[in-house]
VOVO-663660 format. One record per residue (C-alpha): residue in one letter; x, y, z. Coordinates in steps of 0.001 Angstrom, whole numbers, padded with zeros to 6 digits, always signed. Layout:
aXYZ/...
//
This chain:
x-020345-043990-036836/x-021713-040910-038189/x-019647-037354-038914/x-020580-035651-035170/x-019647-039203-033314/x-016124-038982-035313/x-015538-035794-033930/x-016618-036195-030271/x-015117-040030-029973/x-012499-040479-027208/x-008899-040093-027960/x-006800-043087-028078/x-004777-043808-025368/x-001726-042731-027652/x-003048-039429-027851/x-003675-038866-024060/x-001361-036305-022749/x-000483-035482-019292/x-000684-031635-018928/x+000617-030025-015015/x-001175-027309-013685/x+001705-026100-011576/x+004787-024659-013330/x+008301-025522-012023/x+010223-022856-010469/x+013134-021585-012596/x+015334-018677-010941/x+015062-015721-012965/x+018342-014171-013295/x+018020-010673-013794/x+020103-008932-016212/x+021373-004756-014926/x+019843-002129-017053/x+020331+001466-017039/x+017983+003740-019012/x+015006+006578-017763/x+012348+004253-016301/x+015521+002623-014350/x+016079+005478-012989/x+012689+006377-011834/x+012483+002923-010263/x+015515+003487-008317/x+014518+007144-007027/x+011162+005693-006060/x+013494+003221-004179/x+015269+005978-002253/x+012290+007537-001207/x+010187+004954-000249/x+013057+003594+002032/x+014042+007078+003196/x+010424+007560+004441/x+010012+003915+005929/x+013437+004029+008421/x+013591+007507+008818/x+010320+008111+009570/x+010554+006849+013603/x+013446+009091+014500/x+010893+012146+013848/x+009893+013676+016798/x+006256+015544+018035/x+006213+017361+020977/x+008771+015265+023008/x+007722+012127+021792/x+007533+010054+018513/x+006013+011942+015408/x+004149+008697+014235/x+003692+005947+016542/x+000967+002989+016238/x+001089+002804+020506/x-000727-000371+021023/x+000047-000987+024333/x-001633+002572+025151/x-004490+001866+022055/x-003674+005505+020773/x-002042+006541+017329/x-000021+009274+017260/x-000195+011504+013820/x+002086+014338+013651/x-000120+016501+016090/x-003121+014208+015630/x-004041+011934+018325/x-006354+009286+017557/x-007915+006390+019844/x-009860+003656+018813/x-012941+005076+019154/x-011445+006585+015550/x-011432+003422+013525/x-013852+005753+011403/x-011011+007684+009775/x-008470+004515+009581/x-011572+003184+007426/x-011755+006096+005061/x-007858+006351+004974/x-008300+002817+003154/x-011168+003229+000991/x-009138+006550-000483/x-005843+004461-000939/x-007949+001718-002421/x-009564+004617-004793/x-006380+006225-005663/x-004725+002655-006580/x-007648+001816-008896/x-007788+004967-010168/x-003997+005059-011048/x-004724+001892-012536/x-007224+002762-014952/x-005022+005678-016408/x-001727+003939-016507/x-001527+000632-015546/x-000028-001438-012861/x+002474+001508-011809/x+002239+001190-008462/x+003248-002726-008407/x+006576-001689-010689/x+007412+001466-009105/x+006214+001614-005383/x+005137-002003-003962/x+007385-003182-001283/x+007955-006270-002818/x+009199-004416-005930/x+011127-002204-003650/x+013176-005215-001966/x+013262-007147-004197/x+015148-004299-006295/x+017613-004313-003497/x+018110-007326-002705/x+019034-008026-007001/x+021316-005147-006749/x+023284-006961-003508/x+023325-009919-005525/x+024928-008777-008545/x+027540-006356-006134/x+028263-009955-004807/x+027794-012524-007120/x+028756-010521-010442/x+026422-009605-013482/x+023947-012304-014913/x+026258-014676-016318/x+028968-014899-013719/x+025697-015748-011446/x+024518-018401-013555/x+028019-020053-014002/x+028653-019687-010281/x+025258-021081-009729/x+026462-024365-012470/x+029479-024536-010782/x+030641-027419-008158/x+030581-026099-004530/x+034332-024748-003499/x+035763-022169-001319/x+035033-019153-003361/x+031000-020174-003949/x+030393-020875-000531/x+032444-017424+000598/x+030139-015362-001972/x+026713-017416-001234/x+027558-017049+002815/x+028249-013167+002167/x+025172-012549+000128/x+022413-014228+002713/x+024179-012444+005047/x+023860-009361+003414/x+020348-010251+002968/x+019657-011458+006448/x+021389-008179+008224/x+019161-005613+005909/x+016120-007685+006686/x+016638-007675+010253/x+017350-003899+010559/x+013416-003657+008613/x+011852-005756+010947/x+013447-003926+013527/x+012501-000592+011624/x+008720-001913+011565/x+008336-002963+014907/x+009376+000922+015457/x+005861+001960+014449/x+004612+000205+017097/x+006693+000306+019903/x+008394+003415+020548/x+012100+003771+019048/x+013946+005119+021972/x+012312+002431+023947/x+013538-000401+021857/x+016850+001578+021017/x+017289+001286+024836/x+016264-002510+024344/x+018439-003273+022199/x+021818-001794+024132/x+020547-004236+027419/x+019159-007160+025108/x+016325-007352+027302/x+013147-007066+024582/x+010245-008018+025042/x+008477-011404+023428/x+006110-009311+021594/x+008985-007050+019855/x+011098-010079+019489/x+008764-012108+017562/x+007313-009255+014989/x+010991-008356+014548/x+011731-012480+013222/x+008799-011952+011817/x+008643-009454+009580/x+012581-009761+008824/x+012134-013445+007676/x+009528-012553+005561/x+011796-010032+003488/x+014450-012330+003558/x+011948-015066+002139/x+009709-012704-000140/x+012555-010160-001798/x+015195-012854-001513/x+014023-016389-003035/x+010127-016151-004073/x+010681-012547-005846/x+008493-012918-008595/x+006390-015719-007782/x+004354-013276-005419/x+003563-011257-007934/x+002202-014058-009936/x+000758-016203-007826/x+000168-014874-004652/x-001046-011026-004918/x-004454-010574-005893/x-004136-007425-007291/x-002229-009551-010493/x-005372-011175-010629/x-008457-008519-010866/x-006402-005462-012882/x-008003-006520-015983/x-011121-005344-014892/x-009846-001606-014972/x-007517-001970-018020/x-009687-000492-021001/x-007923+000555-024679/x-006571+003717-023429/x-005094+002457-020522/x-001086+002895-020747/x+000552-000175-020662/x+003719-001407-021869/x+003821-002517-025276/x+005579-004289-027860/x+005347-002776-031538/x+004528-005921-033947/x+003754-003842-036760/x+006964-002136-036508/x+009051-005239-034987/x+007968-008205-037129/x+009282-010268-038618/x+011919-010831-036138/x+015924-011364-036893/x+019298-010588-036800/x+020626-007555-038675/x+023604-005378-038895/x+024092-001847-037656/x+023145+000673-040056/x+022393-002121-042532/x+020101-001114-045809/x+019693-004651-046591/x+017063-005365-044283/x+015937-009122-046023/x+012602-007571-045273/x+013115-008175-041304/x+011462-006370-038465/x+013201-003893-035973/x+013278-006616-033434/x+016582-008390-033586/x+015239-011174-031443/x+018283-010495-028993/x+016155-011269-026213/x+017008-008459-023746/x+013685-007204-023527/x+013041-011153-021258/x+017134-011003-019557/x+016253-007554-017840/x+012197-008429-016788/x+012370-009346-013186/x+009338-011339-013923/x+010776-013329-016561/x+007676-012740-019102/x+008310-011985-022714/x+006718-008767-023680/x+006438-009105-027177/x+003687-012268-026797/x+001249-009106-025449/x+000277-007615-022474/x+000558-010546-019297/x-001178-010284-016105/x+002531-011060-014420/x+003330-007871-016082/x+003901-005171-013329/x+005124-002268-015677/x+008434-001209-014490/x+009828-000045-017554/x+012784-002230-017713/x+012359-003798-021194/x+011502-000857-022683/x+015081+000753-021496/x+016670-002634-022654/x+015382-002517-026237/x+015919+001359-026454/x+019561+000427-026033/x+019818-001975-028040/x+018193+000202-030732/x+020496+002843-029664/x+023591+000512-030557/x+022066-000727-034197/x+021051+002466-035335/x+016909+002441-035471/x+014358+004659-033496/x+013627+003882-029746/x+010043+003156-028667/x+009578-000534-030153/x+008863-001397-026579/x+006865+001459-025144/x+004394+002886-022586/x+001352+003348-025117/x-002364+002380-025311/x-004265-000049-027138/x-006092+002185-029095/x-002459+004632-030062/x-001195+000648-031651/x-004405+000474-033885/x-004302+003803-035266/x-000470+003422-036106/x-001068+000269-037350/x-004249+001773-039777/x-001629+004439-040460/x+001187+002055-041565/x-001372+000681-043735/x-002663+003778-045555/x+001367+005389-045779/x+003728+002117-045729/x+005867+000327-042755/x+008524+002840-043927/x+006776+006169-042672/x+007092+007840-039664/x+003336+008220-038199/x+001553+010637-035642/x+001051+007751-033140/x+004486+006063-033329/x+006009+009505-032270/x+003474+009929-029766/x+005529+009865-026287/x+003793+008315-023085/x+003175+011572-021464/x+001550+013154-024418/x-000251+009951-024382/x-000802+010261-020728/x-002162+013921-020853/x-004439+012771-023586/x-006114+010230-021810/x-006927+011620-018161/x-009315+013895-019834/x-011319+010763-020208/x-015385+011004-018465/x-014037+007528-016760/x-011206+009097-015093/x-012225+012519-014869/x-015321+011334-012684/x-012388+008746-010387/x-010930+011939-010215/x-014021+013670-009018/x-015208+011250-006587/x-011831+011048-005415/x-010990+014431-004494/x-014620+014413-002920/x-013512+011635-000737/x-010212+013221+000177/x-012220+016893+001003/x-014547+015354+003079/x-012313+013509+005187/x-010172+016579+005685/x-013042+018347+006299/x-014096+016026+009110/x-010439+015780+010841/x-010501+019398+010875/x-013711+020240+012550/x-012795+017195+014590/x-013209+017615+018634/x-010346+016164+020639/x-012294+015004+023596/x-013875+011652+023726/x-016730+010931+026873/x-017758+007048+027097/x-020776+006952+029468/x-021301+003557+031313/x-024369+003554+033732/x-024117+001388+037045/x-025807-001717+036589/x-025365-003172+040084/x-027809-000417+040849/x-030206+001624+038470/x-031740+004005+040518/x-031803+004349+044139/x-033244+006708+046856/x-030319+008885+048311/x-030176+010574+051598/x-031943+013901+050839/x-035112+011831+049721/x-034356+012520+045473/x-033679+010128+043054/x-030216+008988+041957/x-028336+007705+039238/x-024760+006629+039320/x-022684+006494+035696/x-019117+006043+035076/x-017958+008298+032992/x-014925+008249+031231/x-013059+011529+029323/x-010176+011267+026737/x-008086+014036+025925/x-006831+013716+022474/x-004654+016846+022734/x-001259+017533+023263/x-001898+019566+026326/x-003480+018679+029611/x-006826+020482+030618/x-009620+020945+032730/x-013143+020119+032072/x-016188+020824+033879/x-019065+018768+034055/x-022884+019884+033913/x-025858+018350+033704/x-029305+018709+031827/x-032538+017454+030663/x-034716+017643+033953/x-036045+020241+036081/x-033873+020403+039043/x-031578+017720+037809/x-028069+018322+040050/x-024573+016837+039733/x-023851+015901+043168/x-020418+014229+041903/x-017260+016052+041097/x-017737+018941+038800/x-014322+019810+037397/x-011696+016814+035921/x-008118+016967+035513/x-006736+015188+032726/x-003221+014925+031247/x-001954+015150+027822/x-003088+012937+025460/x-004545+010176+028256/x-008111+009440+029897/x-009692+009510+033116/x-012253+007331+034941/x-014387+008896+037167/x-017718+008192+039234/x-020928+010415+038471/x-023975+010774+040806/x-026849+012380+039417/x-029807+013413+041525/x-033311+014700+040874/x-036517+014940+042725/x-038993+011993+042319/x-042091+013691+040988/x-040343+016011+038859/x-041560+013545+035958/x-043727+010091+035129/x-041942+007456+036534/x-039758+005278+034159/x-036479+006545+031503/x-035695+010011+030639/x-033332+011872+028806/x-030856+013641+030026/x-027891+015633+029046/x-024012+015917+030217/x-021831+018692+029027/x-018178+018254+029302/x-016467+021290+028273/x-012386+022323+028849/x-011955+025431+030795/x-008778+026678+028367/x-010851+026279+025400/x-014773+026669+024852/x-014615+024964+020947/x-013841+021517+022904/x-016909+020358+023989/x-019010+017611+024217/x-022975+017140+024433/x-023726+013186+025693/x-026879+011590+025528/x-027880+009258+028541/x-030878+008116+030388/x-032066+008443+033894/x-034655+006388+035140/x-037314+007220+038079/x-038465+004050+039570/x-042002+003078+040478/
//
């Protein structure tokens, strides 16, 4: 056996080692951290939650101020009414949040996901009932190693409760988008909801109660996608959290204030950077995909460099690029020196960046997308006209010897104010609406109506022709509409 066969021979059988591709679940018991990005996260919480229940008890004009109606297919806006012959602007609404998020992305990190992500957001408060309950991270994990008794069952029941009450009053909250509030508040004093309201309310409560209560982390990881393709719009100037290995290396324990260093590292390997990550990931092995940048170890190793006497900032919002100059600058001056970059803070760092071509042209394209779709709701007419023509009967000869077409046509009034349109007719010479010429339509609804169109029968070639309906409101000239259809002359 020659070199190359040595080296690509099979391994014995006593080498052969069985390697699992799934990783068991281990509950991550979150250790309570106070510090800036803390609070951020938490007034982020506040808002986000503030906007998602409050948001239904706003009113519009005597009605709900944003309501998904799908039993009447219209969404209300504020003073926008849309139907869905708008899906147009629901599709632009996406591709600018979609935009925004990658953009966001590309100049600091995965903020969104650690900040504002519902399953951030829950999962935040569903911790927070959990330690009110069940006491700080060790009491949990010795109540959790504990035999079952009186007192363990008594917290456990109180917590899922706790849990299964606030996830209840969310499903209830988003099935309030949907189905009008004062109609299910009404529901709810008689008991008598419907199926459809009863099973979105299970619904979406069970799957807070399962998501922010027991998989918590493992969505992030494993299930959201978004984990999965950030890389792609992480570059070197991208702020991420960091850890300092220059500065924190060699790891170990030292005292407060202590000159004799033994040549150690700032990092005191305490391990509060992993206790506090509500992902469980240890940040000084690098940047992790599970990562979702909330800030928590870097307030967790600013206090603990607050209570030994060194510099904060070993864990850090920086860049790629700020760690290689500081490290090229530790180099040149010593690990002793204070540099530029180390004293750099994230928003300088932050200012810096966004006047990058890459994010300046996001920023561009963007704002372009955001103009034009303001533009276009703007300029927007609220009147929709579906024309449907007759097919039981495409042209026939009426009593007066012309030619006539029937249509169905159908108006939509997407204002907040009933009006009256008249109906014309053009395209042909001589072409006469022999139908109703003036429609009544309420606020905000539609109306069916049958249209008779005559015209004389050697006015043109026989065959299809163009013609022309004008539907205009009497109250205001602006809303109009100019509809295309076809007449045809039979031979």
């Amino acid at each position: 056996m020659n070199e190359s066969d040595k080296n690509t021979a099979i391994p014995t059988e006593d080498k052969v080692q069985a390697v699992s591709l799934y990783e068991k679940h281990k509950k991550i018991y979150v250790r309570a951290v106070k510090g800036w990005w803390q609070t951020w996260r938490w007034v982020l919480v506040f808002v986000t939650q503030i906007i998602f229940y409050g948001t239904p008890w706003l009113e519009w004009n005597d009605r709900q101020a944003i309501l998904f109606h799908l039993v009447e297919r219209k969404f209300y806006l504020f003073g926008l009414v849309l139907w869905p012959q708008d899906v147009f602007y629901l599709a632009l609404l996406l591709i600018i949040s979609a935009y925004a998020l990658f953009l966001f992305t590309a100049v600091a990190g995965r903020l969104f996901c650690g900040y504002a992500c519902p399953q951030t957001v829950y999962t935040e408060i569903f911790v927070w009932v959990e330690q009110k309950i069940e006491g700080n991270r060790p009491e949990q994990i010795k109540l959790d190693k504990s035999p079952l008794n009186a007192n363990k069952l008594k917290l456990k029941l109180l917590k899922h409760a706790a849990w299964l009450s606030f996830s209840l009053i969310t499903g209830y909250t988003f099935v309030a988008y949907f189905t009008p509030i004062s109609e299910l508040n009404a529901s709810l004093l008689t008991g008598d909801f419907g199926s459809w309201e009863i099973f979105w309310i299970f619904f979406y409560g069970g799957f807070t109660y399962l998501m922010a209560g027991f998989m918590r982390e493992q969505v992030c990881k494993y299930m959201c996608p978004y984990a999965r393709f950030q890389s792609v719009m992480f570059d070197p100037d991208t702020l991420v959290i960091t850890y300092d290995p220059v500065r924190g290396e060699p790891r170990g324990q030292r005292k407060k204030n202590s000159a004799d260093t033994n040549n150690l590292g700032d990092c005191v390997d305490c391990g509060i950077c992993v206790q506090v990550c509500p992902v469980g990931i240890d940040i000084r092995k690098g940047l992790q995909y599970e990562c979702i940048g909330c800030g928590a170890c870097v307030d967790g190793c600013d206090e603990v460099m607050d209570k030994i006497g060194l510099p904060r900032g070993l864990v850090r919002y920086t860049t790629e690029n700020v760690l290689d100059r500081e490290s090229q600058e530790v180099k040149t001056c010593g690990k002793g020196c204070a540099t530029a970059s180390a004293n750099m803070k994230a928003f300088d760092i932050l200012k810096h960046n966004i006047r990058r071509p890459r994010i300046v042209l996001y920023s561009v394209i963007l704002g372009l997308l955001v103009i034009a779709t303001t533009w276009s709701m703007s300029v927007r007419v609220p009147l929709k006209v579906d024309l449907i023509r007759d097919r039981s009967s495409l042209a026939r000869e009426a009593d007066d010897g012309r030619i006539e077409n029937i249509y169905t046509m159908k108006i939509m009034n997407a204002t907040e104010s009933p009006h009256v349109y008249s109906i014309s007719v053009s395209g042909l010479d001589g072409v006469d609406l022999v139908s109703e010429k003036e429609i009544a339509v309420e606020a905000a609804s539609n109306h069916e109506v049958t249209v008779s169109v005559r015209v004389a029968e050697d006015v043109a070639p026989k065959g299809s022709h163009k013609i022309y309906f004008d539907v205009q409101a009497k109250e205001d000239a602006k809303i109009a509409v100019h509809e295309k259809a076809s007449f045809i002359l039979p031979n």
